[in-house]
C-alpha positions as CSV (number, residue, x, y, z in Angstrom):
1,X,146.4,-120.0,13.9
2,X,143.0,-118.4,13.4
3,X,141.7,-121.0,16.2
4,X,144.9,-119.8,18.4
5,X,143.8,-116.5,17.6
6,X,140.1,-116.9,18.5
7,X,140.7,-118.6,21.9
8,X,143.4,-116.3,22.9
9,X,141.2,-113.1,22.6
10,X,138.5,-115.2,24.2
11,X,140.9,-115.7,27.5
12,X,141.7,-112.0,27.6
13,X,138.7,-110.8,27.3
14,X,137.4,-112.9,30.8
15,X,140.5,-111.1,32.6
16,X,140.2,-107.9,31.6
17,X,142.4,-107.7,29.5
18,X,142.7,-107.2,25.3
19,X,145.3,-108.0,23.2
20,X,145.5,-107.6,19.5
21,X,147.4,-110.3,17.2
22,X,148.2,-109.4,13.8
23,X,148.1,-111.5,10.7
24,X,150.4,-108.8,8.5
25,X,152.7,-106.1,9.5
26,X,150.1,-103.5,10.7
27,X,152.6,-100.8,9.7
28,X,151.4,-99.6,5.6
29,X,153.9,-96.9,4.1
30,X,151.9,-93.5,3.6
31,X,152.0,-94.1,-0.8
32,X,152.5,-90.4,-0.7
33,X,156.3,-90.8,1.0
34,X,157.2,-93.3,-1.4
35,X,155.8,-91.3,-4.3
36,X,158.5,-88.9,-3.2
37,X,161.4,-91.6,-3.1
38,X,160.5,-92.4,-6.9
39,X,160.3,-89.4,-8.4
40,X,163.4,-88.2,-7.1
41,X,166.0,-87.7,-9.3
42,X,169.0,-86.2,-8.2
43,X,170.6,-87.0,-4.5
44,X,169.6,-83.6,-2.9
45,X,166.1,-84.5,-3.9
46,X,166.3,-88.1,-2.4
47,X,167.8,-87.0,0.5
48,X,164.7,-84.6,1.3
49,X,162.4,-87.6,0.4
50,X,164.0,-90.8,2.2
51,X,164.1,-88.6,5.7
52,X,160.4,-88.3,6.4
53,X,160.3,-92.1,5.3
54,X,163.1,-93.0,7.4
55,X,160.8,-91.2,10.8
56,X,157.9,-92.8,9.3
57,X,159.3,-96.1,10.1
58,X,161.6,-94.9,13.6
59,X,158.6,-93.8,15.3
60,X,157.0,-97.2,14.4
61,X,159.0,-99.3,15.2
62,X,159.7,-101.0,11.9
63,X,163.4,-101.4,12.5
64,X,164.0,-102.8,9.2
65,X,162.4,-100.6,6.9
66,X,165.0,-97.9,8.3
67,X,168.0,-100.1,8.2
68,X,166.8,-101.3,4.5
69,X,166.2,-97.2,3.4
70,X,168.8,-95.8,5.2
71,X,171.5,-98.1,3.6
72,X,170.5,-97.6,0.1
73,X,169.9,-93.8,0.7
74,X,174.2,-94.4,1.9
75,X,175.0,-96.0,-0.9
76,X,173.7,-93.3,-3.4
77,X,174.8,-90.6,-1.4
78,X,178.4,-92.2,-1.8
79,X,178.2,-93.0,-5.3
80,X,177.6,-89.3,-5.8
81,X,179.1,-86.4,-7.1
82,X,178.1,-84.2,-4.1
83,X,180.9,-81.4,-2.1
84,X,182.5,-83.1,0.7
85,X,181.0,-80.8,3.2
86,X,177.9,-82.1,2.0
87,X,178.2,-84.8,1.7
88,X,179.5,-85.6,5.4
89,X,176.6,-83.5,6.6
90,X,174.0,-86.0,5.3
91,X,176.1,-88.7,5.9
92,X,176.3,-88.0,10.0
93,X,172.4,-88.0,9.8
94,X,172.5,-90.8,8.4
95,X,174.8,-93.4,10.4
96,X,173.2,-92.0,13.4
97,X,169.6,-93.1,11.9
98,X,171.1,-96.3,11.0
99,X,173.1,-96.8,14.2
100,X,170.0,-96.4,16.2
101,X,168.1,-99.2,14.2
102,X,170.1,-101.6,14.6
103,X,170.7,-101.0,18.6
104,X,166.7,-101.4,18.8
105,X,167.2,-104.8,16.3
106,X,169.8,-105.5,19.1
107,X,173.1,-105.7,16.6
108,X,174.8,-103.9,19.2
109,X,178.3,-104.5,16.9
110,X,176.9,-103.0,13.9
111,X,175.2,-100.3,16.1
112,X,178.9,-99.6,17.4
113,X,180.2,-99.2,14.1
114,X,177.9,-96.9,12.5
115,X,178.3,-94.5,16.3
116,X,182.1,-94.0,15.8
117,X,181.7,-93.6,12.6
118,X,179.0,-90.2,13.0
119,X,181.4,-89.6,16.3
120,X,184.2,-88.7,13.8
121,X,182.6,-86.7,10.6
122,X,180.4,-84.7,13.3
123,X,183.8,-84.2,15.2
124,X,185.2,-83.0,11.6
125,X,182.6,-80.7,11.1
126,X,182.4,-79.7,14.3
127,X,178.8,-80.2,14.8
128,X,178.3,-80.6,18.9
129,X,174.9,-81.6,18.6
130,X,175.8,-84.5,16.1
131,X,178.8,-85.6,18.3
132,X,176.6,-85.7,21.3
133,X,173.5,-87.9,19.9
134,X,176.4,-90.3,18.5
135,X,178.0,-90.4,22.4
136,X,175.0,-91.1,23.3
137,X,174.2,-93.7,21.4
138,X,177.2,-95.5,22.2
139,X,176.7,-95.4,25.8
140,X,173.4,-97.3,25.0
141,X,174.9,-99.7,23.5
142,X,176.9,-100.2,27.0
143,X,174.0,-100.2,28.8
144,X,172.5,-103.0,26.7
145,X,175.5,-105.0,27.1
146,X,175.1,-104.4,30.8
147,X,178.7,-102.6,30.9
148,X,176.9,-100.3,33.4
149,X,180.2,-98.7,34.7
150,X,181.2,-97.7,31.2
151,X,177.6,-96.6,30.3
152,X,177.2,-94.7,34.0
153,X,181.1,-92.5,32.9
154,X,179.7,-92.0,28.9
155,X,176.1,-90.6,30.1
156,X,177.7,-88.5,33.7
157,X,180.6,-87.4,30.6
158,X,177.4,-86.2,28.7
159,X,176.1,-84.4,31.1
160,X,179.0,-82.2,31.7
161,X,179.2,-81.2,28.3
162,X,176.0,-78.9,29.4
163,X,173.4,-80.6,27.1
164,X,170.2,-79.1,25.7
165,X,167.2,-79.9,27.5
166,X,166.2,-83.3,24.7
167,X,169.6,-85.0,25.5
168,X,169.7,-84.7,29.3
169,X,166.6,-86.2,29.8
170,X,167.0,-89.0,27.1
171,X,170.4,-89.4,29.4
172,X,167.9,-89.6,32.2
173,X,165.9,-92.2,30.9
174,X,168.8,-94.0,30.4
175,X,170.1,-94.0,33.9
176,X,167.1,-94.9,34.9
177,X,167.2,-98.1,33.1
178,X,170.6,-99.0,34.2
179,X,170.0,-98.4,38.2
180,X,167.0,-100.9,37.0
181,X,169.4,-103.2,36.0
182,X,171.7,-102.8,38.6
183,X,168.2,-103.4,41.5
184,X,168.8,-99.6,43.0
185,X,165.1,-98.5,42.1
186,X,165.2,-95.0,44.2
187,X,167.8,-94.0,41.5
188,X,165.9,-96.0,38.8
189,X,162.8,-94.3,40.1
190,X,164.0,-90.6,40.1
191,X,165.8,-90.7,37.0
192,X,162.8,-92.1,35.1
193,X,160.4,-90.2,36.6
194,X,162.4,-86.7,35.7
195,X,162.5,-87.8,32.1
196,X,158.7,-88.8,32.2
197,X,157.7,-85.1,33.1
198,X,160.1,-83.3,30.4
199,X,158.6,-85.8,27.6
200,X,155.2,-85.0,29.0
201,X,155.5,-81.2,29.0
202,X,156.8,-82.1,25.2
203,X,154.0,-84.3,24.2
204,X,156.5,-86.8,23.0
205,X,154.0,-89.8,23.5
206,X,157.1,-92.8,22.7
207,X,158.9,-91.1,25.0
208,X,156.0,-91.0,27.5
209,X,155.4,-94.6,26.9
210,X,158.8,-95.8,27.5
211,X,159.3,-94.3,30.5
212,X,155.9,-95.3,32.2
213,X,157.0,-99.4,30.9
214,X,160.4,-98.3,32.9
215,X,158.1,-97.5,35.9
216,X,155.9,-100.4,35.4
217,X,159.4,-102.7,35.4
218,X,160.2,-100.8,38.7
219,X,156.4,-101.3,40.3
220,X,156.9,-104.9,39.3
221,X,160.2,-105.2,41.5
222,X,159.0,-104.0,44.3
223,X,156.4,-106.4,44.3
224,X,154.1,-103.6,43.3
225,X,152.4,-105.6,40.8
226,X,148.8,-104.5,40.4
227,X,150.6,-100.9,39.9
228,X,152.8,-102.7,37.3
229,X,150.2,-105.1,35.6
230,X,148.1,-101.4,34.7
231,X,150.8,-99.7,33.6
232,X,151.6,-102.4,31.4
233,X,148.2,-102.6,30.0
234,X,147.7,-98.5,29.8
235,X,151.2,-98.8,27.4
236,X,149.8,-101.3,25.2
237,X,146.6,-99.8,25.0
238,X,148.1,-96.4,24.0
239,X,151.4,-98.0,21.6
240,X,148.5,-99.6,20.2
241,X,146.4,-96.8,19.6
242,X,149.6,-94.8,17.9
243,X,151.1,-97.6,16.3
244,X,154.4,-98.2,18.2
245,X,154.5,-101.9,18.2
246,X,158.0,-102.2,19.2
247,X,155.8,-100.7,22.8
248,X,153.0,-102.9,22.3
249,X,155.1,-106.1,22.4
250,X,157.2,-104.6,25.2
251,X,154.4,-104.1,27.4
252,X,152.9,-107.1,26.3
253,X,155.6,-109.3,27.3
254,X,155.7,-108.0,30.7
255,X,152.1,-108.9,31.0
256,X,152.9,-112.0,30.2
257,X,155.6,-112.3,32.7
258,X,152.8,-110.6,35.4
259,X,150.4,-113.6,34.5
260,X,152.2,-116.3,35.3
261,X,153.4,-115.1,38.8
262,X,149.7,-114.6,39.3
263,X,149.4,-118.7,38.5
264,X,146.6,-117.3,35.1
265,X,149.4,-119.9,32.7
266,X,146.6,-120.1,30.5
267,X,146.1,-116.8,30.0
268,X,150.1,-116.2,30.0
269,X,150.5,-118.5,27.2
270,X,147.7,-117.0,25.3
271,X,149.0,-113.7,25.1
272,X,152.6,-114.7,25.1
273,X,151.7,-116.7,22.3
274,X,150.2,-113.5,20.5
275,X,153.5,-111.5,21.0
276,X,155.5,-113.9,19.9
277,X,153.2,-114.1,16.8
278,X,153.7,-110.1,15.9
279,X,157.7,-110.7,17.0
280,X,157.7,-113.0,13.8
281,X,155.3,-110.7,12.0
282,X,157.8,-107.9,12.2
283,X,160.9,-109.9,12.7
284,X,162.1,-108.5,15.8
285,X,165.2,-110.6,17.5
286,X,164.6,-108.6,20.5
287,X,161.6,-109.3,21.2
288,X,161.7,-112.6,20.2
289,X,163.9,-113.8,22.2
290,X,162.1,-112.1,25.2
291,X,159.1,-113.4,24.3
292,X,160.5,-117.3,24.0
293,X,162.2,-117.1,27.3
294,X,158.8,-116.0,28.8
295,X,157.2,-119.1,27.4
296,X,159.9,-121.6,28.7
297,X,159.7,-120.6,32.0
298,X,156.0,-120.6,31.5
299,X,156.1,-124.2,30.2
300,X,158.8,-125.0,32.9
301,X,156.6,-123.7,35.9
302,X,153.7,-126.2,34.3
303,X,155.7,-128.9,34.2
304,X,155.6,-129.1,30.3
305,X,159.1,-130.0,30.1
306,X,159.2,-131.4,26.5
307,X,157.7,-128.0,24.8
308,X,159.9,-125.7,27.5
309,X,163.4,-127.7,26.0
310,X,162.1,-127.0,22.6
311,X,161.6,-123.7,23.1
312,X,165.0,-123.2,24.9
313,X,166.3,-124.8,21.6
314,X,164.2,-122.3,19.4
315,X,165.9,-119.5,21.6
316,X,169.4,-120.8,21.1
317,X,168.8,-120.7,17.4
318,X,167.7,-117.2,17.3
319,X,170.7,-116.1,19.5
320,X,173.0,-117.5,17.2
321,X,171.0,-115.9,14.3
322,X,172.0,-112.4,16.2
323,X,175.3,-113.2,16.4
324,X,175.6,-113.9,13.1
325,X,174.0,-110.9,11.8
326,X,176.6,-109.1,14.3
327,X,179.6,-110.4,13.2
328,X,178.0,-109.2,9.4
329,X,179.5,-106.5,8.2
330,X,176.6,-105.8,5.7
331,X,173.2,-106.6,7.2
332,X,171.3,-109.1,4.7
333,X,168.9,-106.4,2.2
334,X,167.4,-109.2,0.2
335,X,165.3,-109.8,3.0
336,X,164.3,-106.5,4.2
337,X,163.6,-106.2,0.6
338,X,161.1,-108.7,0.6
339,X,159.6,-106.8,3.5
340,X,158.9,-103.9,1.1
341,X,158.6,-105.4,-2.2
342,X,154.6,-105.5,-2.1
343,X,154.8,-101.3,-1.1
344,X,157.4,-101.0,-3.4
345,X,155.3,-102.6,-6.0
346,X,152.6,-100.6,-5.8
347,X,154.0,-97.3,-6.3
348,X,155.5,-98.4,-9.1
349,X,151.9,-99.7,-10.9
350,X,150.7,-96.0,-9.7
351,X,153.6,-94.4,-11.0
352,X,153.4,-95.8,-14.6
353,X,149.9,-95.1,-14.9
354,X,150.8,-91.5,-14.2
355,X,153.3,-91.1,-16.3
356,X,151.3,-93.0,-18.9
357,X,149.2,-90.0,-18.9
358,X,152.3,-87.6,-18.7
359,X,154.0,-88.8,-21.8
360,X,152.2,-86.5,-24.3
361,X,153.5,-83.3,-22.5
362,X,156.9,-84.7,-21.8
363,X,157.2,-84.9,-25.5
364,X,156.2,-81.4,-26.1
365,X,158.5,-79.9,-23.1
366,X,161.5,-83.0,-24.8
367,X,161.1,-81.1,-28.3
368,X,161.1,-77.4,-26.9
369,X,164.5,-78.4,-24.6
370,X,166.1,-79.6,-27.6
371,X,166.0,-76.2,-29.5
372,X,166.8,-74.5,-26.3
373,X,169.7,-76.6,-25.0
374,X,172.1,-75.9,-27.8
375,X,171.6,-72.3,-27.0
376,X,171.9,-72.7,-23.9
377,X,175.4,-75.0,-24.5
378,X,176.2,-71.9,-26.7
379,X,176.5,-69.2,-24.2
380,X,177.4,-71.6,-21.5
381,X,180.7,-71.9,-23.5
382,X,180.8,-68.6,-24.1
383,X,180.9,-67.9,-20.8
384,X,183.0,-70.4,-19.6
385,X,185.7,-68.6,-22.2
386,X,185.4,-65.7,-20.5
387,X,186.2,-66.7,-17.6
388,X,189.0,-69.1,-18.6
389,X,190.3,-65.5,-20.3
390,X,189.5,-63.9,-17.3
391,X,191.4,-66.5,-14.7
392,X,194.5,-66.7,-17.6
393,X,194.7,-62.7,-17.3
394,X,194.9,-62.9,-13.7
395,X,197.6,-65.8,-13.3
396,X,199.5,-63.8,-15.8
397,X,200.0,-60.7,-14.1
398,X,200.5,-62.7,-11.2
399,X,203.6,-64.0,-12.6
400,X,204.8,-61.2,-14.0
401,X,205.1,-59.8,-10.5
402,X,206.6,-62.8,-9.3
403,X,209.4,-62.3,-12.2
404,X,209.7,-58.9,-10.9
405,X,210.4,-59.6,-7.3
406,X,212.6,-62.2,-8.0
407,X,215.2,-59.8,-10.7
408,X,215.1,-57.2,-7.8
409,X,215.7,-59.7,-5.7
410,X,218.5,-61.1,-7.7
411,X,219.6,-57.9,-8.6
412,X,219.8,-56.6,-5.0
413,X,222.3,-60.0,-3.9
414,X,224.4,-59.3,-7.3
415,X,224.8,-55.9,-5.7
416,X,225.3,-57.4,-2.2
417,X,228.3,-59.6,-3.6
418,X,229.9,-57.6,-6.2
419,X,230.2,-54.9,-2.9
420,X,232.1,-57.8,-0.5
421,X,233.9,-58.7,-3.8
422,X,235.2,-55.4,-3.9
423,X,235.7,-54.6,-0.6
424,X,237.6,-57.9,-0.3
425,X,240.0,-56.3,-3.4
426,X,240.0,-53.0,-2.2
427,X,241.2,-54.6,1.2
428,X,244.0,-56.5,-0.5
429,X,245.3,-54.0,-2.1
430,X,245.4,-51.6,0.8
431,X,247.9,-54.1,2.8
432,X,250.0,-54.9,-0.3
433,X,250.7,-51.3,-0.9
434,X,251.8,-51.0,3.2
435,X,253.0,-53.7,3.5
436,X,255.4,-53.7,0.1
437,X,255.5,-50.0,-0.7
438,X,255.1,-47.9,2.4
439,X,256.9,-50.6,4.5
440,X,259.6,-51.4,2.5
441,X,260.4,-47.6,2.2
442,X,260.7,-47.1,6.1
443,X,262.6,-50.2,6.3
444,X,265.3,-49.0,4.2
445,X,265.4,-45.9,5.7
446,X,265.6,-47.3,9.3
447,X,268.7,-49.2,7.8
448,X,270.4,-46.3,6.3
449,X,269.7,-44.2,9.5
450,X,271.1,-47.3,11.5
451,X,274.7,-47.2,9.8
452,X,275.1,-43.3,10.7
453,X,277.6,-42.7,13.1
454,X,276.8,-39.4,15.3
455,X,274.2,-42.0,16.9
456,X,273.2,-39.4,19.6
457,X,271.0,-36.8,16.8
458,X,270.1,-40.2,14.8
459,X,268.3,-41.7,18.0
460,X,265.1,-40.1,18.2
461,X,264.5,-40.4,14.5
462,X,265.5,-44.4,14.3
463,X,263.1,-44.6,17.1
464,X,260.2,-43.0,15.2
465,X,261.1,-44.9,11.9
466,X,260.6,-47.9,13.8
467,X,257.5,-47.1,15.7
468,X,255.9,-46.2,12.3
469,X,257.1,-49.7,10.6
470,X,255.7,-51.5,13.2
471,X,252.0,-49.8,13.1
472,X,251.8,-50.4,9.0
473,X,252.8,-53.8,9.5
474,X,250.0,-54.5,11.8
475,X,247.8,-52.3,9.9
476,X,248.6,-54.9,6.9
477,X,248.0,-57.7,9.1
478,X,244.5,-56.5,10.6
479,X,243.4,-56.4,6.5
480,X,243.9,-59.7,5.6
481,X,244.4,-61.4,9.0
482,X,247.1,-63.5,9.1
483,X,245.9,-66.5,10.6
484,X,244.2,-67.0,7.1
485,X,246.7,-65.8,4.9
486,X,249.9,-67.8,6.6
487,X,248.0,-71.3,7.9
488,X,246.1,-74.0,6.3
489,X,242.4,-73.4,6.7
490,X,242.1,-77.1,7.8
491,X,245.2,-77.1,10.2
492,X,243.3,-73.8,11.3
493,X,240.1,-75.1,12.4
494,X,241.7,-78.1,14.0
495,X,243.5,-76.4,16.0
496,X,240.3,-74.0,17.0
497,X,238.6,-77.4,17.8
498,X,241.8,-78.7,20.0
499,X,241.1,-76.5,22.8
500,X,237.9,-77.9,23.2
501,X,238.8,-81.6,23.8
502,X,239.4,-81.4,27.4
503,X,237.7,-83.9,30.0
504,X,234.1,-82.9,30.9
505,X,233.1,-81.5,27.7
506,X,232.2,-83.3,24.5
507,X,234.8,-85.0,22.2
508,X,234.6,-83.3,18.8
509,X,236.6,-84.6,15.5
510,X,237.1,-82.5,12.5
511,X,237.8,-84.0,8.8
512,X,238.4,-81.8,5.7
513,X,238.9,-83.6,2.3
514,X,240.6,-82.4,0.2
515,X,242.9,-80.1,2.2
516,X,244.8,-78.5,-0.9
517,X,241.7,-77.8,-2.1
518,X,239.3,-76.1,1.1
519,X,243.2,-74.3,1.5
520,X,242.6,-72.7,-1.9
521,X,239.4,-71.2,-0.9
522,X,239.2,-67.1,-0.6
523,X,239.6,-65.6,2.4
524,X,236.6,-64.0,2.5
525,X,235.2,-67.5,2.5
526,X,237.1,-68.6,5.1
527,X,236.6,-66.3,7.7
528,X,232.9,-67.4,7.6
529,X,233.1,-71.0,7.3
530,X,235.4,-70.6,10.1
531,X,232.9,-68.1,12.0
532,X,230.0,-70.4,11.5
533,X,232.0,-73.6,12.8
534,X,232.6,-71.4,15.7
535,X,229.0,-70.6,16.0
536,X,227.8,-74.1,15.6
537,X,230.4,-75.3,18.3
538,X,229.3,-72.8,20.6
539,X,225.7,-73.8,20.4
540,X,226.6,-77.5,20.8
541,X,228.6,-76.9,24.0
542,X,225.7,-74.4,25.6
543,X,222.4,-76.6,24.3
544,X,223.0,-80.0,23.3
545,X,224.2,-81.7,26.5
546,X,226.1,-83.8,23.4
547,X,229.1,-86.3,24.2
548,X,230.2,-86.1,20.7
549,X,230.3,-84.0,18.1
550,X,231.6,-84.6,14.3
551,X,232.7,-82.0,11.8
552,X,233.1,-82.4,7.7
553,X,234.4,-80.4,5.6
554,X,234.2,-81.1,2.0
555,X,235.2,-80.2,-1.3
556,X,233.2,-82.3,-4.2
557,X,232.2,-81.6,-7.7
558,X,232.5,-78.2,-7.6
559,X,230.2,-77.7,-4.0
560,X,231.3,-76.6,-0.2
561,X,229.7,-79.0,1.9
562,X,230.0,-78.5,5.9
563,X,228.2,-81.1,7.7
564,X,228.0,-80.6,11.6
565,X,226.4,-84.0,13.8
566,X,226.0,-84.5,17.4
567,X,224.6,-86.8,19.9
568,X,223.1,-84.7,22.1
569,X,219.4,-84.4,23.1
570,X,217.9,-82.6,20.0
571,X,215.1,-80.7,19.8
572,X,211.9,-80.3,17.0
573,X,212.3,-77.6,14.1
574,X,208.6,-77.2,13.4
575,X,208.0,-75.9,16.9
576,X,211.3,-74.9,17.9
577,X,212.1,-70.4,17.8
578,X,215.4,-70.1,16.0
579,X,217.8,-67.7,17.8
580,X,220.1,-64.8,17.1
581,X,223.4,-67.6,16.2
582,X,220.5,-69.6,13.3
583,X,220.3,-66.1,11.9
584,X,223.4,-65.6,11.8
585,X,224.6,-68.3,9.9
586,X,221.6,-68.0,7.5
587,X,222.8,-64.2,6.8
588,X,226.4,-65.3,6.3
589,X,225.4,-68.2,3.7
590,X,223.5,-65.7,1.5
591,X,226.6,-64.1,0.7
592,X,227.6,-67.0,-1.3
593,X,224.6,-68.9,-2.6
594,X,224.4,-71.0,0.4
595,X,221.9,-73.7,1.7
596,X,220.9,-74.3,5.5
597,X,219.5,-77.3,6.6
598,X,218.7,-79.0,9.9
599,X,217.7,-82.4,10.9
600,X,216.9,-82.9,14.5
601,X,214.5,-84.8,17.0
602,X,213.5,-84.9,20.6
603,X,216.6,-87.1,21.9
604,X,217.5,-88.4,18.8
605,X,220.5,-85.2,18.2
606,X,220.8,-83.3,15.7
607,X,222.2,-83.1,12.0
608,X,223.2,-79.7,10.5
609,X,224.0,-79.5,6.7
610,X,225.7,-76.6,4.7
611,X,226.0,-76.4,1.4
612,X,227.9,-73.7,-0.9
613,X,228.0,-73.7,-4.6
614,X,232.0,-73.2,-5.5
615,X,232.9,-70.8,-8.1
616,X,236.2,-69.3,-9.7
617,X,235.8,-65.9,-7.5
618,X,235.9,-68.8,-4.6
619,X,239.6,-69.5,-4.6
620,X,242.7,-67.2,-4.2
621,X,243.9,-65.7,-7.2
């Protein structure tokens, strides 16, 4: 390898041209980030520490170091006692940092996953700017699949939720690359080159640098390629400079490709060679496989055909290797671990030394907690009594009003009933005296005054009599109606229901079980079961578009039960605004302790059950 390396820089050096290979991953954690990691101790703290790690490594390149931190950073975070809220609002952060490292490993599924996921808390949270980085994410992941049509609607989609300026040019940048891929370079041109100004006004230099290797790709196409080839080299000098190797391979790739259209294969293969070196170094599929495909066509175009088949083999291998890792639903941390161990390894050494030195005055501060916890614990508890007293006080008098309302409330129906109770006697008694005192007087006088024989002084009088019997008997009658007092209640309502069962309107069938017993029922009763059967018919025939229509009434363990069914086309009681006739019903019901229930769906009918607790004042006496 050193020879390799020796000859390659040797090669580069005749054309111009300089490329570094690296013996170890050139990236070395700043100690002071993972001092921070360590010493952390609770989740809020880690949180703060991991994230300037977890940039460290974006803005690097070191795709693995973020998957590896970002993943054990999710699984504390999980494991912890933390408020939802935020808990959710570290956890968007965090998918979206993970999402985005795998996409640049190229585990597009994995990528996916962790997209939706942020799409959904940030949607629960309602966080626009979360939901927007996740959309966009996943309409990279389209583009990189090369489902341009679906990643052209998810970025234009984007843009009309009127972005900030970052988003619509990283939007930019991306339609750039996919008119690349689909060969319209005007579009591919003027898309990059608006994001390249906005990242330049921002001095975002990995930014810059990817979109000057977008107009190097699109210099290259149009056969532009001395344009191309020092663009290329002007990226890698500069990704070199600020250490974003994921850029440095990039560009180095394409320089690659440049050399062997230019026929300089040994030169190609040098520097191929080298960037498939750091690709190893760093273990980045991506690139890899890039890099190999480079190198077979380079072998191919030679005429090495033994070395080109390997490598096609080598490639195969490392495409199934990304496929495995997609189909993964945990990415492999052993190895990325491995990755880090030395770093890891030394902060540790460091961090015993230190606390080493340390242990003298943790004693002293261990000794002076212990006295002052338990006073601490002491009025802590003490507290935490007053306020259990406090809370207790407050749920108390809470109930106590509650108990209040609910005797006046109780109170004011007792009140309510024992008024129609009497009204109901009051009423009966009324019409018995008419009807047996008052009109059994001026029947027998009609029938003495009937028997007298000067008929022609009597005439008038008789008449009178008569016209004054007749209005107490109706007066008696309009009391205690005497459909109710002289019918069966159950003959009554089927013949109410009778009229209705004429061609062109719905078929309805009435039971009542047990009919001795629903006859018993007051009269007070059954004036507004019968009213409410009426109401309930009437809102069948006007709404329900029903062709049938069922009716029980039942009498069962001391309970009134009036179920009411049709088949018509229903409707939905959580959205549905309950009339004047609902009301109605529910007023009459409270009279007697009554329960109103409905059951109904969007052209499924509708079920209406009644039920009235039954008690001695219920009957006739």
């Amino acid at each position: 390898m050193a020879g390799l390396l020796t000859v390659s820089c040797a090669c580069l050096a005749q054309s111009g041209t300089a490329f570094t290979g690296y013996g170890d991953v050139p990236v070395k954690t700043p100690d002071s980030l993972l001092r921070k990691v360590f010493l952390a101790t609770d989740i809020k703290t880690k949180i703060q520490a991991v994230q300037p790690l977890l940039a460290f490594h974006a803005a690097h390149g070191t795709t693995d170091s973020v998957i590896f931190y970002a993943q054990q950073l999710i699984s504390s975070l999980d494991q912890s006692d933390l408020p939802a809220a935020d808990k959710q609002s570290s956890q968007v952060s965090l998918y979206l940092t993970l999402a985005n490292a795998y996409s640049e490993n190229g585990l597009y599924d994995e990528a996916l996953r962790f997209y939706l996921q942020g799409v959904r808390i940030a949607e629960s949270l309602n966080n626009r700017g979360a939901i927007n980085d996740n959309k966009l994410g996943i309409a990279n992941i389209y583009s990189a699949r090369n489902e341009y049509d679906k990643a052209i609607t998810a970025y234009r989609e984007l843009l009309n939720t009127d972005p900030d300026e970052q988003l619509k040019h990283l939007v930019y940048e991306r339609l750039g690359i996919i008119f690349l891929g689909q060969k319209n370079f005007p579009e591919a041109k003027l898309y990059t080159e608006k994001a390249l100004h906005y990242f330049q006004q921002q001095h975002q230099e990995k930014k810059e640098l990817q979109a000057q290797l977008t107009l190097g790709i699109i210099a290259e196409f149009n056969h532009q390629e001395e344009e191309a080839y020092t663009i290329y080299n002007n990226v890698k000098n500069n990704a070199q400079q600020h250490q974003f190797f994921d850029l440095y391979i990039s560009a180095g790739q394409r320089m690659g490709d440049l050399l062997i259209s230019r026929k300089e294969y040994d030169n190609a293969k040098t520097l191929l060679s080298l960037v498939y070196s750091n690709a190893l170094q760093w273990n980045d599929l991506k690139a890899q496989l890039k890099v190999l495909n480079s190198l077979r066509n380079l072998y191919a175009v030679t005429g090495d055909y033994k070395n080109a088949y390997a490598l096609m083999t080598q490639y195969l291998g490392i495409s199934r290797e990304v496929l495995d890792k997609q189909n993964k639903k945990e990415i492999n941390e052993l190895e990325i671990k491995y990755q880090t161990a030395r770093k890891e390894k030394e902060i540790l050494n460091k961090e015993n030394e230190l606390n080493h030195q340390k242990t003298i005055k943790y004693s002293l501060l261990i000794g002076f907690l212990v006295i002052l916890l338990p006073v601490i614990g002491l009025l802590y508890l003490y507290y935490q009594k007053l306020q259990a007293q406090s809370k207790l006080n407050t749920t108390m008098e809470e109930m106590n009003r509650q108990k209040i309302a609910a005797l006046l409330k109780d109170k004011e129906l007792e009140l309510l009933k024992a008024s129609v109770v009497g009204q109901e006697k009051e009423r009966k008694r009324i019409a018995g005296e008419l009807h047996d005192s008052i009109g059994g007087n001026l029947a027998a006088i009609k029938l003495q005054l009937s028997h007298q024989t000067s008929v022609n002084k009597l005439e008038t009088l008789i008449r009178q009599v008569d016209d004054t019997y007749r209005q107490v008997r109706d007066l008696s009658h309009d009391l205690v109606p005497q459909k109710f007092a002289n019918t069966g209640f159950a003959e009554l309502i089927s013949g109410y229901i009778t009229q209705f069962n004429v061609p062109g309107n719905a078929t309805i069938t009435f039971h009542a079980f047990p009919g001795d017993e629903i006859d018993r029922l007051g009269t007070s009763l059954k004036v507004e079961i019968y009213k409410i059967i009426q109401e309930l018919i009437t809102n069948a025939q006007k709404h329900s578009q029903a062709t049938k229509v069922e009716v029980q009434l039942t009498q069962l363990d001391g309970m009134l039960k009036l179920l009411f069914e049709d088949n018509g086309r229903g409707f939905s009681p959580e959205t549905v605004k309950y009339g004047i006739g609902f009301q109605n019903i529910r007023d009459r019901l409270k009279l007697f302790d009554g329960v109103f229930t409905i059951d109904s769906f969007p052209s499924k009918g509708t079920v209406i059950d009644i039920e009235i607790p039954l008690n001695p004042a219920c009957y006739e006496a």
